[in-house]
N, CA, C and O of each residue as an XYZ file, in Angstrom:
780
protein
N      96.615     46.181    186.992
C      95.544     46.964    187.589
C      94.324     46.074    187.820
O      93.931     45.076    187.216
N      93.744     46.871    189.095
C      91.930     45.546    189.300
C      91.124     46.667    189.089
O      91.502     47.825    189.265
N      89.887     46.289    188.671
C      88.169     46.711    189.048
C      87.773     45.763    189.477
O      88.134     44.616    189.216
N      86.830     46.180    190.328
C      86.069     45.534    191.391
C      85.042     45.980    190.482
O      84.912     47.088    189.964
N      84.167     44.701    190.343
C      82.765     45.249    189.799
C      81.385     44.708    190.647
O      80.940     43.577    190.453
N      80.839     45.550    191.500
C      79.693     45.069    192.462
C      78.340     45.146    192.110
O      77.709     46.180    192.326
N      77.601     43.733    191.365
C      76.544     43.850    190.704
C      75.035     44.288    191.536
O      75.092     44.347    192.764
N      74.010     44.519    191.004
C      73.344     44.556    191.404
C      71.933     43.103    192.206
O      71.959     41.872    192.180
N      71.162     43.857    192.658
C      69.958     42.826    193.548
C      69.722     42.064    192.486
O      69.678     42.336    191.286
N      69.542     40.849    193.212
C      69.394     39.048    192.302
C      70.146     39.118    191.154
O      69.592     38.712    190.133
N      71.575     39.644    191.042
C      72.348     39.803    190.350
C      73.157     39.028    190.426
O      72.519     38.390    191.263
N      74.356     38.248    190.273
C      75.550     37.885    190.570
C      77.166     37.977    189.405
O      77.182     38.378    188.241
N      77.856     37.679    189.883
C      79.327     37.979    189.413
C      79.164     37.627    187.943
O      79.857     38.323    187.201
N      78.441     36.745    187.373
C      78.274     36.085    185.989
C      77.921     37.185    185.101
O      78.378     37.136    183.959
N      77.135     38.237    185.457
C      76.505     39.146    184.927
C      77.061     39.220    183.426
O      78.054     38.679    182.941
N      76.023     40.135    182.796
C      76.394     40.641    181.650
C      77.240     41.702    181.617
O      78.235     41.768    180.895
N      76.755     42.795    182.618
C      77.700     43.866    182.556
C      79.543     43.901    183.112
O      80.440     44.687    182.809
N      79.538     42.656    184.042
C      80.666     41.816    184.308
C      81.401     41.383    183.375
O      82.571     41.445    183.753
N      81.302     40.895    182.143
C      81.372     40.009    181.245
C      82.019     41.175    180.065
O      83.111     41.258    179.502
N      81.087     41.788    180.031
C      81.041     43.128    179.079
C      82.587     44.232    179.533
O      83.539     44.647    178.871
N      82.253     44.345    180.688
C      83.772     45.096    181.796
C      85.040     44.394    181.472
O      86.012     45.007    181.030
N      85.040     43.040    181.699
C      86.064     42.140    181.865
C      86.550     42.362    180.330
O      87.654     42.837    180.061
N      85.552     41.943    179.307
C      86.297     41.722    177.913
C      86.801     43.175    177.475
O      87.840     43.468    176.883
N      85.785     43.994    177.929
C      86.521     45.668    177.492
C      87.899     46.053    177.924
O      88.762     46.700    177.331
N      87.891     45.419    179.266
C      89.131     45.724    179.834
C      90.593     45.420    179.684
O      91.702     45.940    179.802
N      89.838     44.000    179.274
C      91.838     42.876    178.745
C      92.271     43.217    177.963
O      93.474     43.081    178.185
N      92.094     43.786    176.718
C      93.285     44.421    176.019
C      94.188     45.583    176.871
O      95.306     45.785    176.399
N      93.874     46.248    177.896
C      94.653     47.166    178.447
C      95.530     46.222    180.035
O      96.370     46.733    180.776
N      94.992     44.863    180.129
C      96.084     44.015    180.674
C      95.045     44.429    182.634
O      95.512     44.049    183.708
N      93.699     45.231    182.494
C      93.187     45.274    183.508
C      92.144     43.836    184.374
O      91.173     43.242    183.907
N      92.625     43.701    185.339
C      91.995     42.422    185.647
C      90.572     42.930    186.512
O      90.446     43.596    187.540
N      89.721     42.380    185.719
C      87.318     42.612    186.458
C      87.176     41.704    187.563
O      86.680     40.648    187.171
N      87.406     41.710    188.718
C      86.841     40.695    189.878
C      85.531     41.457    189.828
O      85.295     42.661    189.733
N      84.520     40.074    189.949
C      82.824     40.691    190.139
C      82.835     39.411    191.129
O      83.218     38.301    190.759
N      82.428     39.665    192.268
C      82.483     38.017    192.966
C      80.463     38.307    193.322
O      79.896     39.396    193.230
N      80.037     37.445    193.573
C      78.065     37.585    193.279
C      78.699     37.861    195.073
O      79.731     37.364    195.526
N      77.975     38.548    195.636
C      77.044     39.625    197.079
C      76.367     38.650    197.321
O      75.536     37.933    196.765
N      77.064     38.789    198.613
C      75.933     37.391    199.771
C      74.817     38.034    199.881
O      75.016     39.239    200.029
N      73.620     37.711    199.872
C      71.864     38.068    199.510
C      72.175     38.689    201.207
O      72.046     39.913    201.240
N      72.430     38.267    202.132
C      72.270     38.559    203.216
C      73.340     40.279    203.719
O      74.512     40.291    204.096
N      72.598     41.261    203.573
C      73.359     42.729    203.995
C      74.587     42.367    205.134
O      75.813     42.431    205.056
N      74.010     42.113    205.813
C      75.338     41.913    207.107
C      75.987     41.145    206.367
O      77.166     41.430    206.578
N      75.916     40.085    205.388
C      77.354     39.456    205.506
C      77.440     39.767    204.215
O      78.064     38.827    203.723
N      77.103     40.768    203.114
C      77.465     41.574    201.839
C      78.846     42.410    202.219
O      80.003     42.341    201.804
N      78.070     43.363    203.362
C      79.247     44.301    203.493
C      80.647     43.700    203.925
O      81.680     44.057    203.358
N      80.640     42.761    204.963
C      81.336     42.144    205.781
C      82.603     41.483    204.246
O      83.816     41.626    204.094
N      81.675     40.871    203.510
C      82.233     40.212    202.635
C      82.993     40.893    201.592
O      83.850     40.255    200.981
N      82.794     42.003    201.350
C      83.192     43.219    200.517
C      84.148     44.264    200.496
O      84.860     44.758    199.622
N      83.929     44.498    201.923
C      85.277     44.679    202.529
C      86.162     44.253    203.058
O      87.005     45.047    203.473
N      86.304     43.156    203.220
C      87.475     41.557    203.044
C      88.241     41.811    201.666
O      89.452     41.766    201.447
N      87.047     42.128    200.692
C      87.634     41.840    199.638
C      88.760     42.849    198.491
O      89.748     42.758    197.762
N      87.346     44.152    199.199
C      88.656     45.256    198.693
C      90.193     45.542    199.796
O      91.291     46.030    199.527
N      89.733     45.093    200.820
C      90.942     45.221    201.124
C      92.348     43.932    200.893
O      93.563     44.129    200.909
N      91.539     42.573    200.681
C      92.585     42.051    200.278
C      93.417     42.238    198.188
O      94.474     42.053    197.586
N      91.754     42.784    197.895
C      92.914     42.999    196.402
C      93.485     44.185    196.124
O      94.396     44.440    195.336
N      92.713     45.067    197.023
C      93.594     46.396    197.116
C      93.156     46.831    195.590
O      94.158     46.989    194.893
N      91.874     47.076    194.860
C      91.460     47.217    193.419
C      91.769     49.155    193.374
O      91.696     50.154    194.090
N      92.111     48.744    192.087
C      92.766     50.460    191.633
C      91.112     51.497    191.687
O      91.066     52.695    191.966
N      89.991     50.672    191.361
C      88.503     51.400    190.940
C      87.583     50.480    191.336
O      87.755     49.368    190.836
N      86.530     50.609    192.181
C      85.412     49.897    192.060
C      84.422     50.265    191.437
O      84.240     51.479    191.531
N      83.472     49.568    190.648
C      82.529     49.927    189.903
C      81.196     49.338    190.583
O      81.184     48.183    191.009
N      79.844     50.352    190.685
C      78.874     48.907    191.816
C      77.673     49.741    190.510
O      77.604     50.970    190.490
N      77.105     49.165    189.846
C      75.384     49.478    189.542
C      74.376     48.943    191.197
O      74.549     48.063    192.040
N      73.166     50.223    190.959
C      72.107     49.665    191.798
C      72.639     49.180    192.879
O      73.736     49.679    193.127
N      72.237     48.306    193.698
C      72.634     48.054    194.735
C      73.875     47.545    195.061
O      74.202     47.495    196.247
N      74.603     47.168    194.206
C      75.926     47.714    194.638
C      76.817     48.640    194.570
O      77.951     48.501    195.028
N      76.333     49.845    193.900
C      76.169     51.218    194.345
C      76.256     51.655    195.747
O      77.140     52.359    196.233
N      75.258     51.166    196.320
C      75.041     51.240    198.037
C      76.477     50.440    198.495
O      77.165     51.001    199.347
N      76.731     49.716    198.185
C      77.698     49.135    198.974
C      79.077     49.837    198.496
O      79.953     50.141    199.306
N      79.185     50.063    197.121
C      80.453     50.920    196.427
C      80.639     52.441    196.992
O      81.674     53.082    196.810
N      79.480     52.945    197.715
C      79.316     54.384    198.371
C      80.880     53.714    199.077
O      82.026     54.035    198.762
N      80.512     52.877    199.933
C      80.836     52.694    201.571
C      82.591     52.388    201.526
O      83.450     52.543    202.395
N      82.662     51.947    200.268
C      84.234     51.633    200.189
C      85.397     52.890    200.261
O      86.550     52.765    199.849
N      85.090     53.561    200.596
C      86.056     54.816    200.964
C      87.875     54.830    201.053
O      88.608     54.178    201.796
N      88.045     55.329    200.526
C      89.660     55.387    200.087
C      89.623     55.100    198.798
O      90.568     55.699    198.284
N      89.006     54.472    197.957
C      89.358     53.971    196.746
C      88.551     54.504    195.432
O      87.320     54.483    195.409
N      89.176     54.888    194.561
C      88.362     55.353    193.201
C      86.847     54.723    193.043
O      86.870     53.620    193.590
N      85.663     54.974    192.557
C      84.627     54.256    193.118
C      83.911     55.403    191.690
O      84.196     56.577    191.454
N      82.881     54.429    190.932
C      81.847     54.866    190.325
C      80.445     54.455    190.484
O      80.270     53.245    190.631
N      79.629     55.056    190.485
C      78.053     54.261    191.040
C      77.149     54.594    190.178
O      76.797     55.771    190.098
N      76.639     53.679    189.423
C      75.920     53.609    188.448
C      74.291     53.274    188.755
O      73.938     52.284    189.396
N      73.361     54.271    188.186
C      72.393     54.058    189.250
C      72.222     53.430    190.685
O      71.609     52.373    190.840
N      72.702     54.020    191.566
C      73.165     53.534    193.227
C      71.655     53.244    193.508
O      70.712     53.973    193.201
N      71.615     52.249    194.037
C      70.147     52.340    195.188
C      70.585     52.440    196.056
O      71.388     51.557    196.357
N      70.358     53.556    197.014
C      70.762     53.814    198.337
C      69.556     53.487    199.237
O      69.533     53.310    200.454
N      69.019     53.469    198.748
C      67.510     53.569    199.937
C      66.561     51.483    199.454
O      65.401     51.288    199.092
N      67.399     50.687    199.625
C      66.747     48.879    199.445
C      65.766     48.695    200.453
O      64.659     48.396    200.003
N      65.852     48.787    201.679
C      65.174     48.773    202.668
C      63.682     49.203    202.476
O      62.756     48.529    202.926
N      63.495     50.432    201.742
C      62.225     51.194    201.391
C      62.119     50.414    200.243
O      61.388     49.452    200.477
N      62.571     50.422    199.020
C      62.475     49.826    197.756
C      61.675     48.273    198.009
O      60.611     47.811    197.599
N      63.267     47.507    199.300
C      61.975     46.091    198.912
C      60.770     46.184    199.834
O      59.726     45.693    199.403
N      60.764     46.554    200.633
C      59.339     46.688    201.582
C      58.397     47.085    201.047
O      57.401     46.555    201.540
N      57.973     48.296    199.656
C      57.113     48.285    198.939
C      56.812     47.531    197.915
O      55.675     47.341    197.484
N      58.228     46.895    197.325
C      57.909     45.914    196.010
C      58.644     45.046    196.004
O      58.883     44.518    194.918
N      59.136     44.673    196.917
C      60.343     43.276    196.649
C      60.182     41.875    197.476
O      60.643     40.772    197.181
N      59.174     42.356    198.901
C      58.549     41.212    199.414
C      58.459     39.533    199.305
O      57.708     39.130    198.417
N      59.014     38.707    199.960
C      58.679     37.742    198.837
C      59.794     36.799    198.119
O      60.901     37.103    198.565
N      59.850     36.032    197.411
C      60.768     35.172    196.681
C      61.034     35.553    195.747
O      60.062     36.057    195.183
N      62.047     35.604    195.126
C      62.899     36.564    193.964
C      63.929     35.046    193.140
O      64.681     34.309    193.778
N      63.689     34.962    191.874
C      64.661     34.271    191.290
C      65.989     35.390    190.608
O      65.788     36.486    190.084
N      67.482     34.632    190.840
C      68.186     34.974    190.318
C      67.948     35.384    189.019
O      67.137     34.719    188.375
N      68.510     36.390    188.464
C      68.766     36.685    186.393
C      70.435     36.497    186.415
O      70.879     36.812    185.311
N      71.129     36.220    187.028
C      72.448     34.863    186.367
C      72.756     34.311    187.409
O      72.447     34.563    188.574
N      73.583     33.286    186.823
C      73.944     32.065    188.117
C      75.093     32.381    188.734
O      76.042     33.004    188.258
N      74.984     31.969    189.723
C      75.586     31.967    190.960
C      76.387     30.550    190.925
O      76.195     29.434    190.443
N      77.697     31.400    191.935
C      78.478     30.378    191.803
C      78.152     29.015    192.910
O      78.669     27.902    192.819
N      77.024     29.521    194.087
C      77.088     28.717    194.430
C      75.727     27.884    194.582
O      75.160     27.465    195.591
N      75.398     27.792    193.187
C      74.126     27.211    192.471
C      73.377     27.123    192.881
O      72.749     26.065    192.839
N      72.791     28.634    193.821
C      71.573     29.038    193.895
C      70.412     29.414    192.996
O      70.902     29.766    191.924
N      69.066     29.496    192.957
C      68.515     29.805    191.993
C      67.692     30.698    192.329
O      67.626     31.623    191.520
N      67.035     30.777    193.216
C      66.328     32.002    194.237
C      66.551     32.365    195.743
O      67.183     31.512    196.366
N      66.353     32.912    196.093
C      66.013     34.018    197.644
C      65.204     34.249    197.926
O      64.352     34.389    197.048
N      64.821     34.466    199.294
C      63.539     35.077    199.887
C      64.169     36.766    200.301
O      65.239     37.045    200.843
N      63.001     37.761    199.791
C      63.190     38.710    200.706
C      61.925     38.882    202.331
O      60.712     39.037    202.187
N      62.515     38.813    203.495
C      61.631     39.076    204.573
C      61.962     40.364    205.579
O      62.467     41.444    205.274
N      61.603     39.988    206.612
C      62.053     41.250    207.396
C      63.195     41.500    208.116
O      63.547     42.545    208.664
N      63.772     40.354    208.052
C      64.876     40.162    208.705
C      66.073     40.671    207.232
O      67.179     41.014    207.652
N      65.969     40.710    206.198
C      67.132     41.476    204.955
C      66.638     42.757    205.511
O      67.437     43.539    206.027
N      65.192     43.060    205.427
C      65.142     44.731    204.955
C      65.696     45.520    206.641
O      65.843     46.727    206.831
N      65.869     44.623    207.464
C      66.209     45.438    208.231
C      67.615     45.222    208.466
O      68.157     46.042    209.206
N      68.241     44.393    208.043
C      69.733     44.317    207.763
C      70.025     45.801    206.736
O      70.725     46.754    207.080
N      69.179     45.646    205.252
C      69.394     47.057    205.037
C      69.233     48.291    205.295
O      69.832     49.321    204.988
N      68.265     48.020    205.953
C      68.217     49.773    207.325
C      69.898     50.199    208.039
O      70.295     51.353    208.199
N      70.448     49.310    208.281
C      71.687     48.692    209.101
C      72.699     49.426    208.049
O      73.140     50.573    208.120
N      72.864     48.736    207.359
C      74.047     48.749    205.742
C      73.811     50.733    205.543
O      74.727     51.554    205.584
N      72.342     51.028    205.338
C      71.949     52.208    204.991
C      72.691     52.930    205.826
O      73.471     53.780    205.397
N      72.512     52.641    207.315
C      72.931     54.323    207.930
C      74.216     54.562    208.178
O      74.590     55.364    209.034
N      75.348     53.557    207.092
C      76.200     54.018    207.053
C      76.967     54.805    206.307
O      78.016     55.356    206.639
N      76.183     54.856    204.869
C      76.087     55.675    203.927
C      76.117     57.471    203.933
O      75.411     58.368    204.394
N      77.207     57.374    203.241
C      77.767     59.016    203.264
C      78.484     59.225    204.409
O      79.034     60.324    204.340
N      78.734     58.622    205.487
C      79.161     59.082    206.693
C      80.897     58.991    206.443
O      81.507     59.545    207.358
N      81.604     58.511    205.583
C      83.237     58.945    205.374
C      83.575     60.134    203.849
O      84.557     60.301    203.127
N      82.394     60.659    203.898
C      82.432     61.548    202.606
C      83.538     63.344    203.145
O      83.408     64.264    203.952
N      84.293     63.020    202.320
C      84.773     64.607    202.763
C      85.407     64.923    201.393
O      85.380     64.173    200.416
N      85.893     65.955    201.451
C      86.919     66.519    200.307
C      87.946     65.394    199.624
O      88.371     65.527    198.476
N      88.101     64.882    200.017
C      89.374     63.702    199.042
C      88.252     62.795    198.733
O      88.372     62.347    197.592
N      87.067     62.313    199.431
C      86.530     61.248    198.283
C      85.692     61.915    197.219
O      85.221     61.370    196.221
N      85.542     63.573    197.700
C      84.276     64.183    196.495
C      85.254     63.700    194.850
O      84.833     63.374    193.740
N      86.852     63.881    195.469
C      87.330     63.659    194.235
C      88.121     62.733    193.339
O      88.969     62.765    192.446
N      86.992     61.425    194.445
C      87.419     60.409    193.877
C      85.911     59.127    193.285
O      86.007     57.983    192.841
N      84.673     59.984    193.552
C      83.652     59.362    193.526
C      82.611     59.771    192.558
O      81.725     60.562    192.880
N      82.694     59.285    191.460
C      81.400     59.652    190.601
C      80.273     58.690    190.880
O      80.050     57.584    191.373
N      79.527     59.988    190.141
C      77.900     58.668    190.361
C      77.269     59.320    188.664
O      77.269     60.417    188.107
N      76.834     58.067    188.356
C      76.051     58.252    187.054
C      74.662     57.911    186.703
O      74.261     56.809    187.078
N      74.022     58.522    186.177
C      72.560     58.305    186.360
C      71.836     58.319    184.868
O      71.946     59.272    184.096
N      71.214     57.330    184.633
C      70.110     57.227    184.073
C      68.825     58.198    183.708
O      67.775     58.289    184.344
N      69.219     58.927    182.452
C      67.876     59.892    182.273
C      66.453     58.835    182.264
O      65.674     59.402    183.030
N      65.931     57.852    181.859
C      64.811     57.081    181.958
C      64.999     56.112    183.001
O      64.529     55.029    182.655
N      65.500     56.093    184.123
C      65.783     54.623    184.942
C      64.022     55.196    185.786
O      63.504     56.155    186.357
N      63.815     54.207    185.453
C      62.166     53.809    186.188
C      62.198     53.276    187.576
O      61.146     53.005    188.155
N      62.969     53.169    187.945
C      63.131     51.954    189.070
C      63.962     52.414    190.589
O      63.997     51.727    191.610
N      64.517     53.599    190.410
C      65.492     54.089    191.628
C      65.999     55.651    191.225
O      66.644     55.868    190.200
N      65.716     56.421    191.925
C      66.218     57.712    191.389
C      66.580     58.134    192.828
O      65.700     58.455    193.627
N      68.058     58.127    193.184
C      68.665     58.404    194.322
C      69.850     59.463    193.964
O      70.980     59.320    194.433
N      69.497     60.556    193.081
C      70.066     61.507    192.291
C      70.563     62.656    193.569
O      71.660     63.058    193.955
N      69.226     62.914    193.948
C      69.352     63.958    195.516
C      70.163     63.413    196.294
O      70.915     64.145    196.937
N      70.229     62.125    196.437
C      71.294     61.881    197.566
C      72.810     61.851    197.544
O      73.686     62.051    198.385
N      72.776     61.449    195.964
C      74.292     61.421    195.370
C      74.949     63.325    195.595
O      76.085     63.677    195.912
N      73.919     64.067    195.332
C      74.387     65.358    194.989
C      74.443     66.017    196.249
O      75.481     66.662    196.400
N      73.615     66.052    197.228
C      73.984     66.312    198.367
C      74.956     65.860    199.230
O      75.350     66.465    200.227
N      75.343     64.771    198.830
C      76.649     64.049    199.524
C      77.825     64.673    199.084
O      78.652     65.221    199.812
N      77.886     64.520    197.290
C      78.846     64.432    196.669
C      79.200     65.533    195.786
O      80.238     65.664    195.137
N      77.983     66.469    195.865
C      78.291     67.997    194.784
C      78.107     67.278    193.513
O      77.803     66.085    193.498
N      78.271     67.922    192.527
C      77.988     67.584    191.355
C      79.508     68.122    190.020
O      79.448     68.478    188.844
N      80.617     67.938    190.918
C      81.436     68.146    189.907
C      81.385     66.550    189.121
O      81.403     66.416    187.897
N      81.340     65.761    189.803
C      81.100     63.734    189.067
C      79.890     64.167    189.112
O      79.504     63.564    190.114
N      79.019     64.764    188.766
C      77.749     63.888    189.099
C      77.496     63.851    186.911
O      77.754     64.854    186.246
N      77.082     62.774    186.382
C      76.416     62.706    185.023
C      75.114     61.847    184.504
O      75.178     60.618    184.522
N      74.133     62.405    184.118
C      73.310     62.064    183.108
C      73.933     61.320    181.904
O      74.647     61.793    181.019
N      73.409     59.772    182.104
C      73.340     59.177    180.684
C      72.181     58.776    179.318
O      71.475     57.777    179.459
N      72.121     59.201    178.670
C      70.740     58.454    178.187
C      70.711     56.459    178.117
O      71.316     55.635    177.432
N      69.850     56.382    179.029
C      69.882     55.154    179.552
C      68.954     54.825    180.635
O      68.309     55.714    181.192
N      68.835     53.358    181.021
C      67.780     53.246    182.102
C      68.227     52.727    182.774
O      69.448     52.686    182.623
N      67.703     52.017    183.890
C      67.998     51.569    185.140
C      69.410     50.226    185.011
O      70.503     50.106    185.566
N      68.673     49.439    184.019
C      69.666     48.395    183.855
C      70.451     48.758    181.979
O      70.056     49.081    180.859
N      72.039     48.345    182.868
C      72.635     48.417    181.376
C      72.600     47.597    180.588
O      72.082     46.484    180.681
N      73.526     48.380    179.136
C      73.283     47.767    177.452
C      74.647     48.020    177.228
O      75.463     48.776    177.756
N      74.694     47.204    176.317
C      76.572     47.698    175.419
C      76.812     48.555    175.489
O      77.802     48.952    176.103
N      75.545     49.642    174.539
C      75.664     50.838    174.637
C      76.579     51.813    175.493
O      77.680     52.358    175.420
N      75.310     51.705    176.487
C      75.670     52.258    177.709
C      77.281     52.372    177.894
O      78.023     53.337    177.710
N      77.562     51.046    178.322
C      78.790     50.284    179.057
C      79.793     51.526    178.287
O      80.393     52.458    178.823
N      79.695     51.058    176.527
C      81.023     51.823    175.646
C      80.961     52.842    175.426
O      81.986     53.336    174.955
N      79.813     53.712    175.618
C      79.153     54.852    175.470
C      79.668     55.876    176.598
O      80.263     56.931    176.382
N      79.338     55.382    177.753
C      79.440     56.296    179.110
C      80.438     55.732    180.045
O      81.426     56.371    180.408
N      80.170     54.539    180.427
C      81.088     54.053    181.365
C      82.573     53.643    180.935
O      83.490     54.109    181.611
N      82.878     52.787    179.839
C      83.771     52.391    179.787
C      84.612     53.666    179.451
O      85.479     53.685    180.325
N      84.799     54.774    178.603
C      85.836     55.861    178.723
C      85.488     56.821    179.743
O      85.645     58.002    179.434
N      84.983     56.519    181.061
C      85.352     57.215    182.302
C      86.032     56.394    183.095
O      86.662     56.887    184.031
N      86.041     55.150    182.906
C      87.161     54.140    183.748
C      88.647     54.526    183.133
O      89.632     54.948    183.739
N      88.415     54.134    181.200
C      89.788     54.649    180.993
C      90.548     55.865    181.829
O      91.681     55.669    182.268
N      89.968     56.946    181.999
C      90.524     58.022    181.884
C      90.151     57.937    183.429
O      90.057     59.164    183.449
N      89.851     57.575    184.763
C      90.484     57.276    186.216
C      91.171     56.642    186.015
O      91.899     56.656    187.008
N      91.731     55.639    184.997
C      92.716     54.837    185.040
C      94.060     55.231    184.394
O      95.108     54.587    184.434
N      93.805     56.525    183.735
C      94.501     56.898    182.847
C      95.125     55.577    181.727
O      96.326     55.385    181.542
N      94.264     54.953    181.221
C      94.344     54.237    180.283
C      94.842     54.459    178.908
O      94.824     53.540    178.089
């Protein structure tokens, strides 16, 4: 079996919560691809869906902004952990600017610029969001949310898309903890996976 795990902004594949997925997972013989999201939207999505379709992953998992991109993968089991659906608005009020990575990249980058030319790539990425939602993905798509996440509350959009039979409250914030991971996430993967 695969998870796809799609990290979040100035995030990459190294992650903690990657790391955390992967080791939770190998005793049940499940293989964690997290590959780090080209900074650039047009060639994120482009790149993403290359990818689920060449591993063909049993579940994708995306926090935050890859949330937004885990919406879009349609056909496939999919959880979204604080989703930012709305980046475009997010960095144009606060993201402006040069951003250093928080883990390394494989291809030993260390920072990014955000300008106008990303946020309107994510205007782009955005309006494709929700548009393959029907009855077979309501029941294949959870979204999980953060009772304290300070940073993105795209709760209305998940529930209007998606109803609220998946929809759950975790106590937790924007970015995850062990906790979290063994707490909430990791026995809702078991059990889509029937683990």
């Amino acid at each position: 079996m695969k998870v796809l795990y799609f990290h979040g902004f100035a995030s990459a594949g190294s992650s903690g919560t990657a790391t955390h997925l992967r080791n939770m997972l190998y005793e049940y013989g499940v293989e964690v691809i997290s590959p780090d999201i080209p900074v650039k939207p047009s060639e994120a999505l482009a790149h993403l869906r290359l990818l689920v379709a060449e591993q063909k992953p049993d579940l994708i998992v995306g926090t935050s902004m890859g949330g937004l991109y885990t919406e879009l993968m349609y056909g496939v089991p999919r959880i979204m952990v604080n989703p930012s659906f709305h980046m475009a608005r997010h960095l144009t009020f606060q993201g402006m600017g040069r951003h250093t990575f928080f883990n390394k990249r494989q291809d030993g980058a260390r920072d990014f610029v955000v300008d106008k030319e990303m946020i309107a790539q994510f205007k782009e990425v955005e309006k494709e969001s929700f548009k393959g939602v029907n009855a077979q993905e309501k029941e294949i798509v959870w979204g999980l949310f953060g009772k304290n996440d300070k940073f993105v509350n795209c709760q209305p959009d998940f529930k209007k898309a998606y109803g609220t039979e998946h929809f759950q409250i975790f106590d937790g914030e924007h970015r995850l903890n062990d906790t979290v991971l063994k707490r909430d996430i990791f026995p809702l993967i078991k059990k889509i996976l029937n683990l």
